[in-house]
C-alpha positions in Angstrom: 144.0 20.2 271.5 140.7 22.0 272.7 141.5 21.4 276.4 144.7 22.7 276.0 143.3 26.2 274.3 140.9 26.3 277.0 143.5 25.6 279.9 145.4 28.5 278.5 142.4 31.1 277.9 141.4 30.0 281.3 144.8 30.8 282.6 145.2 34.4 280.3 141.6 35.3 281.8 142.9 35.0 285.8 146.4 36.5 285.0 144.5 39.6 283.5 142.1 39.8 286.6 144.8 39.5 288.7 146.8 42.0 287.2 143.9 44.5 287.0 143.5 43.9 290.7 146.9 44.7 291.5 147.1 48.0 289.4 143.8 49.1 290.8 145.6 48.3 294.4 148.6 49.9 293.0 146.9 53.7 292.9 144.7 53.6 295.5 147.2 52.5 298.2 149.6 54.8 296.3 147.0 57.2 296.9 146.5 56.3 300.6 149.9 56.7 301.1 150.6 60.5 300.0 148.1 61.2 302.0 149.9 59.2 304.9 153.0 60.7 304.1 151.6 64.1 304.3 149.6 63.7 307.5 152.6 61.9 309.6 155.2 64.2 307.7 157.4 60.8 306.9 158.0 62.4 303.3 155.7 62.2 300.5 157.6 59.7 298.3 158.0 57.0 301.0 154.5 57.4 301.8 153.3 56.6 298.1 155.9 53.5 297.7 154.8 52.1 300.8 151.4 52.7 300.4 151.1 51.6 296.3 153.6 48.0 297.3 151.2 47.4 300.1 148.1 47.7 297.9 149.6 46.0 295.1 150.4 43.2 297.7 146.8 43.1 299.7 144.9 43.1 296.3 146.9 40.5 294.5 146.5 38.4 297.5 142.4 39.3 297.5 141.7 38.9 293.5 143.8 35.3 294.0 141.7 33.9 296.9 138.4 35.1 295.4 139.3 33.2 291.7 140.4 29.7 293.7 137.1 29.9 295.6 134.9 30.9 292.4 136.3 28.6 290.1 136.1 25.4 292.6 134.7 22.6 290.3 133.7 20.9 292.9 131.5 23.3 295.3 127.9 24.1 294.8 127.1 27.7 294.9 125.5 27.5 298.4 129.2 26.3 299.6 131.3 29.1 297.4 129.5 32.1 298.9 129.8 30.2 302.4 133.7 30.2 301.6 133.5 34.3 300.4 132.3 35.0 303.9 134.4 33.2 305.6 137.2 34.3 303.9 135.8 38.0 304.2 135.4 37.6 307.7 138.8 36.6 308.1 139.6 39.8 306.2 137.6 41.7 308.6 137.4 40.4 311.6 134.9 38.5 313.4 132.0 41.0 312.8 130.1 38.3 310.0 128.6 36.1 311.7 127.8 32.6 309.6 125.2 30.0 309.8 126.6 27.0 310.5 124.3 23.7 309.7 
């Protein structure tokens, strides 16, 4: 009965990071987007929907990746912030540059 609780408060505990991700990537792309929309004079509105969807999208996506490689059971910490910079270099490019062993 006690796994089950903690299964599910594990599970609440990700859906609400994930979710404050996603509105966090909600405004700021939202916010990215007027500004887009003003500069290349598409129109304000689709400038803001595209921009908000897309951040909404990219974050989600982020927030996600970074819980499955924090909450590994298996992986030492040495191995989990290996994986975060990989995965960030990914993000970014090829600019981090990783010690392999």
């Amino acid at each position: 009965m006690l796994d089950v609780a903690t299964r599910a408060a594990g599970g609440l505990a990700r859906s609400l990071v994930v979710a404050a991700f996603g509105a966090a990537g909600t405004v700021i792309g939202g916010m990215l987007g007027l500004l887009w929309g003003f500069v290349n004079q598409d129109g304000l509105v689709q400038g803001v929907v595209v921009g908000a969807v897309t951040g909404a999208l990219v974050s989600v996506e982020l927030a996600d990746s970074l819980l499955r490689i924090w909450t590994c059971g298996d992986c030492s910490m040495d191995a989990r912030i290996k994986r975060t910079v990989r995965f960030a270099s990914r993000q970014v490019g090829d600019s981090i540059v990783i010690d392999q062993d």
